[in-house]
C-alpha positions as CSV (number, residue, x, y, z in Angstrom):
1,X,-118.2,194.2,-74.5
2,X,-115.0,196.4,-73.7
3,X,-114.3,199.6,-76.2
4,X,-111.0,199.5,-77.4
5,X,-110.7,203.3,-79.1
6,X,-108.3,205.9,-79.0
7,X,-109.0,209.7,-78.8
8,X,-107.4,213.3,-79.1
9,X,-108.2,216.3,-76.3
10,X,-111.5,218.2,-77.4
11,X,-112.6,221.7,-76.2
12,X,-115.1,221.3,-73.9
13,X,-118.0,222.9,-76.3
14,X,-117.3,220.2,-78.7
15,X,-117.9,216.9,-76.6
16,X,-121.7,217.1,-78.0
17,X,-120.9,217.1,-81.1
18,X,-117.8,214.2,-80.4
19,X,-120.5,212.1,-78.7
20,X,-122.8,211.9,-81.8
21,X,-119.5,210.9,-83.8
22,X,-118.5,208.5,-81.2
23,X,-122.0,206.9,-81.6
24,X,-122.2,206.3,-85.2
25,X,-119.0,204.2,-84.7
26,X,-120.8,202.5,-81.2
27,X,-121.1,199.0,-83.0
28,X,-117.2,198.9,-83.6
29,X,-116.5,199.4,-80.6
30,X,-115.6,196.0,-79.8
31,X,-112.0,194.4,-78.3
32,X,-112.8,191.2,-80.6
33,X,-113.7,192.4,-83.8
34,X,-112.5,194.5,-86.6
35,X,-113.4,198.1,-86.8
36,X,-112.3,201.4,-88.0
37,X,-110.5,205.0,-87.4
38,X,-112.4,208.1,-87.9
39,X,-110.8,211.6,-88.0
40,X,-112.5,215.0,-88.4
41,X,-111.1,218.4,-88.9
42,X,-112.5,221.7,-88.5
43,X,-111.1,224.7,-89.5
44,X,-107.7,222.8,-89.8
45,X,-107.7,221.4,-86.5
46,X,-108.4,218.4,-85.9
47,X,-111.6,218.3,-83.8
48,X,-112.0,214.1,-83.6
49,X,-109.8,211.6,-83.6
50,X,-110.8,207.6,-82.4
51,X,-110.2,204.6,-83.1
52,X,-112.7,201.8,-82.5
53,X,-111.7,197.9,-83.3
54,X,-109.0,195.9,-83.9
55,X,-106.6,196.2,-86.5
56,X,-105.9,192.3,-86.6
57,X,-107.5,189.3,-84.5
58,X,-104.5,187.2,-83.9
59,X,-102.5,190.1,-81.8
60,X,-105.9,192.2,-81.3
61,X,-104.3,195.3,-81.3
62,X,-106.3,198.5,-81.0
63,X,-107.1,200.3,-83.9
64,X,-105.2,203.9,-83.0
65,X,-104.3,207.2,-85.1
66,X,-101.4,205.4,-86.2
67,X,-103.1,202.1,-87.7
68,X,-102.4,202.0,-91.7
69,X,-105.0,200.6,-93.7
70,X,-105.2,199.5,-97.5
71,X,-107.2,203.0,-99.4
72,X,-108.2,201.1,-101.9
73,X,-109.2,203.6,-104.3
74,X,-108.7,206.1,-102.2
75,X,-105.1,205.7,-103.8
76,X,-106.3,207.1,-107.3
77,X,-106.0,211.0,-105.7
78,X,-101.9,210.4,-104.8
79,X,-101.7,209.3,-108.4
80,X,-103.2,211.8,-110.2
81,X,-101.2,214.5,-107.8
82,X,-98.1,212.2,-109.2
83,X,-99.4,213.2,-112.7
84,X,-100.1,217.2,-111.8
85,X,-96.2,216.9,-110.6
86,X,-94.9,215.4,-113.7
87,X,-97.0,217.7,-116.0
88,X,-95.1,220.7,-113.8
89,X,-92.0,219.1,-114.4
90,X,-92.8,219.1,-117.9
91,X,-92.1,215.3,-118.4
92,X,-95.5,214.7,-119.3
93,X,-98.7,216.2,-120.7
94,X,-102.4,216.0,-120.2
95,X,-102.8,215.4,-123.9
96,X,-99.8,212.8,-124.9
97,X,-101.4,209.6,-125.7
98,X,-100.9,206.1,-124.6
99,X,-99.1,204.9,-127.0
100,X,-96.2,207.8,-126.7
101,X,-95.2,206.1,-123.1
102,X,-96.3,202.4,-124.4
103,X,-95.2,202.7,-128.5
104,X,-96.2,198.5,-128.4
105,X,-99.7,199.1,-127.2
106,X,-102.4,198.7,-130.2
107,X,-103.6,201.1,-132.4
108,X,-106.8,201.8,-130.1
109,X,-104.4,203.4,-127.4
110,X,-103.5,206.2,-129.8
111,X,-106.3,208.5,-128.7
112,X,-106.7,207.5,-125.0
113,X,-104.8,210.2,-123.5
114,X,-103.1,211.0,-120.0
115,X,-106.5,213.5,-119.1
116,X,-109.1,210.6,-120.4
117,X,-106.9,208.1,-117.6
118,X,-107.3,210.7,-115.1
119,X,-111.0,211.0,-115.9
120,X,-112.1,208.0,-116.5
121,X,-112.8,208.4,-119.9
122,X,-110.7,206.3,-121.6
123,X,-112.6,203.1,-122.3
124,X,-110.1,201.5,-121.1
125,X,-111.9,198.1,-120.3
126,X,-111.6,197.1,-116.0
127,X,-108.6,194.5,-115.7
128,X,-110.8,192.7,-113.4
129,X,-113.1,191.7,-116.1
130,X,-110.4,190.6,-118.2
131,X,-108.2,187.9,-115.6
132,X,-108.7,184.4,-115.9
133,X,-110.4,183.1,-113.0
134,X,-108.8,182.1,-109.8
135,X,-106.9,178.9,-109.0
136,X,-108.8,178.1,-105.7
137,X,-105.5,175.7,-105.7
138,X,-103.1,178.5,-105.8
139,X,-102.9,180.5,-102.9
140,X,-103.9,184.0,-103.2
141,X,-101.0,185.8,-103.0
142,X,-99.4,183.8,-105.6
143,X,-101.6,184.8,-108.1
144,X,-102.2,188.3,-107.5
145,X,-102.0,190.3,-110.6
146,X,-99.2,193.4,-111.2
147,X,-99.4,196.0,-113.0
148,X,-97.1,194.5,-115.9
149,X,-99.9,192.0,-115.5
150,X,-103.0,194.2,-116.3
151,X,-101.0,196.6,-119.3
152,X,-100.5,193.2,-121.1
153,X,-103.8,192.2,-120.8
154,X,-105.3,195.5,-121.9
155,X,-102.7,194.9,-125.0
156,X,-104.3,191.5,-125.8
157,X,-107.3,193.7,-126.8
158,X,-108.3,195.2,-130.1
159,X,-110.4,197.9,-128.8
160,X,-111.5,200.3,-126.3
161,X,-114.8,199.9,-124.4
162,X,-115.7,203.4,-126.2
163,X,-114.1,205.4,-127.7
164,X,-112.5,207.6,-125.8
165,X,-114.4,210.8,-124.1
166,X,-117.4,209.5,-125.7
167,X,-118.7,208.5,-122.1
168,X,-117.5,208.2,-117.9
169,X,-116.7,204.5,-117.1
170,X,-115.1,203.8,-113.9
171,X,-111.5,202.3,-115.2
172,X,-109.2,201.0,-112.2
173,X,-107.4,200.1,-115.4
174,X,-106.9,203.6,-115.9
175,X,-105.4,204.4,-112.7
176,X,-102.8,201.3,-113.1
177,X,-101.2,202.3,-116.5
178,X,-101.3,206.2,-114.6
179,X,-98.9,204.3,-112.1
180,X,-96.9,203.2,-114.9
181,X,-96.8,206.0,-116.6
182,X,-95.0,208.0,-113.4
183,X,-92.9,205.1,-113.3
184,X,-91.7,205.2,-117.0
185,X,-91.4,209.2,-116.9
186,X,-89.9,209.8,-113.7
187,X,-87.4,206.6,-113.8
188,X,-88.4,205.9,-110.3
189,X,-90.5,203.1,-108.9
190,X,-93.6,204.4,-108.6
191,X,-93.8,203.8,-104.7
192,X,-90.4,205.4,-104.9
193,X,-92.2,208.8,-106.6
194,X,-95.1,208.5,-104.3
195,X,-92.4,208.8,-101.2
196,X,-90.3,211.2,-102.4
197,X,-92.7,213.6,-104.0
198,X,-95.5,213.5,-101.8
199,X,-95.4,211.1,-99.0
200,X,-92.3,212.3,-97.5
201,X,-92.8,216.5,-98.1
202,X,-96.3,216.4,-96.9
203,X,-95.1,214.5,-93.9
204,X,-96.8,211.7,-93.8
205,X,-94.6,209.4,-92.3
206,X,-96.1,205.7,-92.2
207,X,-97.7,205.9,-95.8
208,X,-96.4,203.9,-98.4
209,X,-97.4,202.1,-101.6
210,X,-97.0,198.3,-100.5
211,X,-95.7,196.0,-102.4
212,X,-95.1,192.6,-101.0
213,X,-91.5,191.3,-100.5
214,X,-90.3,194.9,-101.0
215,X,-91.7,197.1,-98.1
216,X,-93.5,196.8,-95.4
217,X,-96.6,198.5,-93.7
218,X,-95.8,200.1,-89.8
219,X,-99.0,199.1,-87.8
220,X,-100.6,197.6,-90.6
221,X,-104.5,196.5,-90.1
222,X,-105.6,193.3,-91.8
223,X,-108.5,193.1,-93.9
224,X,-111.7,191.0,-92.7
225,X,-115.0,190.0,-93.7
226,X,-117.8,188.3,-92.0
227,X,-119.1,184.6,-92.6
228,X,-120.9,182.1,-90.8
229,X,-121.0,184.2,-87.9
230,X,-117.8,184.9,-87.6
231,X,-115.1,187.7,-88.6
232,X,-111.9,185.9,-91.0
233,X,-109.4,187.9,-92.2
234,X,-109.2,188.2,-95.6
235,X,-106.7,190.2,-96.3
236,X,-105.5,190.0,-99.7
237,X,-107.7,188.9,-103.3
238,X,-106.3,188.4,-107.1
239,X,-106.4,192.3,-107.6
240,X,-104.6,193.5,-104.5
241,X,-101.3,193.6,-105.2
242,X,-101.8,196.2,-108.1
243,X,-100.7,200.3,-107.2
244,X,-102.0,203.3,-109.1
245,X,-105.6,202.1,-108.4
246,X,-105.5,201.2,-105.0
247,X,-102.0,200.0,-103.5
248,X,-101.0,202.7,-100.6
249,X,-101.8,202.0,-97.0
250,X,-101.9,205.0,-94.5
251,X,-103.6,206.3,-91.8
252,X,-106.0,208.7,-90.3
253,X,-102.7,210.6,-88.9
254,X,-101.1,211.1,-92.1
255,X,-104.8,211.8,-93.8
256,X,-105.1,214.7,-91.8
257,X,-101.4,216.1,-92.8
258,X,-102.7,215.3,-96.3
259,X,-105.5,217.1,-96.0
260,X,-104.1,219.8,-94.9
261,X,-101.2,219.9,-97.5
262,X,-104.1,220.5,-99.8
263,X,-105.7,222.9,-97.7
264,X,-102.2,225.5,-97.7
265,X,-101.5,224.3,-101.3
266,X,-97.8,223.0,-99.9
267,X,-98.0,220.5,-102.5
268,X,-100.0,221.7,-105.5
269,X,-101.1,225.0,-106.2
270,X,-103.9,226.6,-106.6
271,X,-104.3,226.6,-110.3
272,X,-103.5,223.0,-110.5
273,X,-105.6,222.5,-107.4
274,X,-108.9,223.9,-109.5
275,X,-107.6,221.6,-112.3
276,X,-108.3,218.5,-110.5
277,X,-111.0,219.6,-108.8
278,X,-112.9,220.6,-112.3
279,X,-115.9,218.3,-113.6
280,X,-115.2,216.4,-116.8
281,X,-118.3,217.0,-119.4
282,X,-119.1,214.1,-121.4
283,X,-121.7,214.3,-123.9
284,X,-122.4,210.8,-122.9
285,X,-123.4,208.8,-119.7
286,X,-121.9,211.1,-117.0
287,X,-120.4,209.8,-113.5
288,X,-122.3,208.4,-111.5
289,X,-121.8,207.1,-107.7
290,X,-122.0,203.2,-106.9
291,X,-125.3,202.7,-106.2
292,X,-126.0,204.6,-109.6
293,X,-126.9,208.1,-108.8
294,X,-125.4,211.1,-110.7
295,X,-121.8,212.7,-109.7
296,X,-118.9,214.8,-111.1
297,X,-115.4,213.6,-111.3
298,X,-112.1,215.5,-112.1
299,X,-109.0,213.4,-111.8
300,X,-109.0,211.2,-108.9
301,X,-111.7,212.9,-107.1
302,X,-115.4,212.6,-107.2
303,X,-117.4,215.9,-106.9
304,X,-120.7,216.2,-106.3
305,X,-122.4,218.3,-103.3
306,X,-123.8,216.4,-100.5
307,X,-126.7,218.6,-99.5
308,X,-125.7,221.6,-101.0
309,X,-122.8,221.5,-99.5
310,X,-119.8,221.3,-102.3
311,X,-117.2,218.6,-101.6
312,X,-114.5,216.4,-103.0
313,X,-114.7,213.4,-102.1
314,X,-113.8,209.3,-102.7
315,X,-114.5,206.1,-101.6
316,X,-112.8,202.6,-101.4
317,X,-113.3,199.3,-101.6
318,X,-111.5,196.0,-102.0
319,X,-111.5,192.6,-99.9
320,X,-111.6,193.4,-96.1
321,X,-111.4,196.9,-96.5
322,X,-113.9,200.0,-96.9
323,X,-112.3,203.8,-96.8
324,X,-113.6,207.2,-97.8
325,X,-112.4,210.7,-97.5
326,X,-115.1,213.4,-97.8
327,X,-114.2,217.3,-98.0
328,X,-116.5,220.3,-97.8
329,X,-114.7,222.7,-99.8
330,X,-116.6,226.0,-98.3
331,X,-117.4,224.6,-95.0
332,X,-113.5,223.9,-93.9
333,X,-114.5,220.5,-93.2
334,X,-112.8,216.8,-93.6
335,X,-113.8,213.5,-92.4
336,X,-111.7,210.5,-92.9
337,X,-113.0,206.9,-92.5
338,X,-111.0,203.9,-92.5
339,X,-112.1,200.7,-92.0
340,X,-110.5,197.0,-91.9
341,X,-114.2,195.3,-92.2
342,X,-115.8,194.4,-95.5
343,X,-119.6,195.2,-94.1
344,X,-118.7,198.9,-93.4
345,X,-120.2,201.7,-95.7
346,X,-117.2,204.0,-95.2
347,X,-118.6,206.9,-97.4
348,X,-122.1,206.7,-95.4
349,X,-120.4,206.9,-92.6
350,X,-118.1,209.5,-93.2
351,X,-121.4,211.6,-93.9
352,X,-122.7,210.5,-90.7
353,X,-119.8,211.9,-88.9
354,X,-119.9,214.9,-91.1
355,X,-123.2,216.2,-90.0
356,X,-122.5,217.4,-86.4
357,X,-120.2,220.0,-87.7
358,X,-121.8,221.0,-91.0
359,X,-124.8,222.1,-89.0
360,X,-127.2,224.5,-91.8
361,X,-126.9,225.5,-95.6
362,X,-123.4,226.0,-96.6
363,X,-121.2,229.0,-96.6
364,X,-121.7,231.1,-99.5
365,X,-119.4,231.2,-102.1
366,X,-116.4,233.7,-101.7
C-alpha cells in the first residue's frame, strides 16, 4: 500500500516524537482510501504537519495542509467568537433574550437568552429530533434543512425542553439561531460576518462557511463512510446544510493561524478570552462528553482537563466526517485532527498525537 501524506521540516530532535505521531495515523496512510490531516504546535510553531489519505476517491487527491474539511461542530467556536464581537460592538448582549431578535417566537423563548445559546442551556429542543423523516425518494441535498428551516420548527413548539439554566443539554439548535442572530444584528450574511470579522483578519484564507449554490470550498475533501467493505462517499445528510452549528470548512493550515490568533489575542482579548473559556454552573445535570463522562463548557468550547493537564477543547461529527481541536492551555500545546472518514475517533486521536509533546504533569499555574 503506497502513503500518500504531506509533511513540514522538523528539527532533528523532534523526529522521535514525529514518528510516534506519524504512527497513530499509519492505518490512513493509504493512496485509495479516505483519511485525515493532523497538525501540532508547540510553543507556537508548528512542530507536525501530515497529511495521510485522500480527500476524495474519484480524483484521489492527497489529503495536504491545504485540504478543507466540514468542522462539524467544531464550527460552534467561530460563532460564539461572532457573538463576543457583536457584544463588543454593542449590538448585542449576553442577557437579551430570544424573543428581542425573533419578537414572533413563543412565549417560552422570552427567558432563553444569548448566554444560555452559547452554553447550552437553553432547552432549546435538537432540530434533528424535530424534522420529519427523510424522503429516501428525494435526493439529499434537496431536502437538507436551513436555518429558516430549524427557527420555524423550534416556533412550532410550545415549550422548552427545560427551562432554561435549569440543566446543560447539548443544543445544535442553539448554535443555529446564534447564526441567525449575527445575521439579524450585524445585517450581514452570516458567512459574510464569519469572513469579514474573523476569517479574513486572522488569515485564514481557504475557510469559509459553505453554503451550496453560493460559495464554494478550495480543495474541498468529501465525506465517506464504510459499508460492505467498501469506502462510499457520503458527503452530505438532511442536517448538513445548516451554519452556526456546524457549516464552515477549513483546514489544518488555517487551524494553526486560528490557533494562534487566540494564542496573541489578535482577535479577542484577554478578558473576553477568560469569558469564553469560563465553566457554566448548573445546579442541574452538568456537561458531560459523548460517551457520558463529566466536562465543563463555556461558549463553544468544552473544558475539561485531560490528565491534569487543562485544555479547551471540541469535537465534531456529522456524515463522513470526524474533527477535533484539542488545546493545553499551560502546556503551549495544539493538536488539530481532521478527518474525511466516518469511523475516525478524531478527539482520541488528537490525544494520541498529544501525548508525545505533553510528556509529565503539567506546567504549574502562572
Amino acid at each position: 500500500m503506497a502513503l500518500m501524506m504531506m509533511s513540514v521540516s522538523l528539527p532533528g530532535g523532534a523526529d522521535e516524537r514525529a514518528r510516534r505521531v506519524e504512527a497513530v495515523f499509519a492505518g490512513m496512510a493509504s493512496d485509495r482510501a479516505p483519511g485525515a490531516a493532523c497538525l501540532v504546535i508547540e510553543g507556537g510553531r508548528t512542530v507536525f504537519e501530515r497529511g495521510f489519505g485522500v480527500a476524495d476517491l474519484r480524483s484521489m487527491r492527497p489529503v495536504d495542509e491545504l485540504t478543507n474539511f466540514r468542522l462539524a461542530s467544531v464550527t460552534k467556536q467561530f460563532t460564539a467568537t461572532a457573538v463576543v464581537l457583536l457584544v463588543r460592538d454593542g449590538k448585542l448582549r449576553y442577557d437579551d433574550p430570544l424573543t428581542s431578535f425573533f419578537p414572533e417566537f413563543p412565549a417560552y423563548g422570552r427567558t432563553i437568552t444569548v448566554r444560555h445559546l452559547l452554553q447550552h442551556t437553553s432547552g432549546l429542543p435538537d432540530y434533528e429530533s424535530l424534522m420529519a423523516p427523510p424522503d429516501p425518494a428525494v435526493p439529499v441535498e434537496a431536502a437538507q434543512i436551513q436555518d429558516a428551516g430549524v427557527l420555524e420548527l423550534l416556533r412550532r413548539e410550545t415549550r422548552g425542553k427545560f427551562p432554561p439554566g435549569a440543566r446543560w443539554d447539548y443544543s445544535n439548535s442553539g448554535y443555529v439561531v446564534l447564526g441567525l442572530i449575527v445575521a439579524k444584528v450585524s445585517g450581514l450574511p452570516f458567512g459574510r460576518f464569519l469572513q469579514e470579522r474573523i476569517f479574513g483578519p486572522v488569515g485564514m484564507e481557504g475557510t469559509v462557511a459553505y453554503e451550496r449554490g453560493r460559495n464554494e470550498v478550495r480543495d474541498r475533501a468529501f465525506g465517506h463512510s464504510f459499508e460492505n467493505g467498501a469506502w462510499r462517499e457520503t458527503d452530505q445528510s438532511p442536517t448538513s446544510a445548516t451554519l452556526g452549528d456546524g457549516g464552515v470548512y477549513s483546514s489544518v493550515r488555517d487551524m494553526a493561524r486560528w490557533d494562534s490568533a487566540l494564542c496573541r489575542y489578535s482577535l479577542l482579548t484577554p478578558a473576553e478570552t477568560d469569558l469564553i473559556l469560563t465553566p457554566v454552573a448548573v445546579p442541574g445535570n452538568g456537561p458531560v462528553e459523548p460517551d457520558g463522562t463529566p466536562a465543563a463548557y463555556g461558549f463553544g468550547w468544552f473544558l475539561n482537563p485531560w490528565k491534569g493537564h487543562p485544555r479547551a477543547w471540541h469535537y465534531g461529527e456529522t456524515i463522513g466526517f470526524r474533527t477535533a481541536i484539542q488545546r493545553f492551555l499551560r502546556d503551549d500545546l495544539t493538536v488539530v485532527v481532521l478527518s474525511n472518514r466516518g469511523d475516525a475517533d478524531a478527539a482520541n486521536l488528537a490525544l494520541k498525537a498529544a501525548e508525545p509533546y505533553l510528556g509529565g504533569s503539567p506546567a504549574p499555574v502562572k
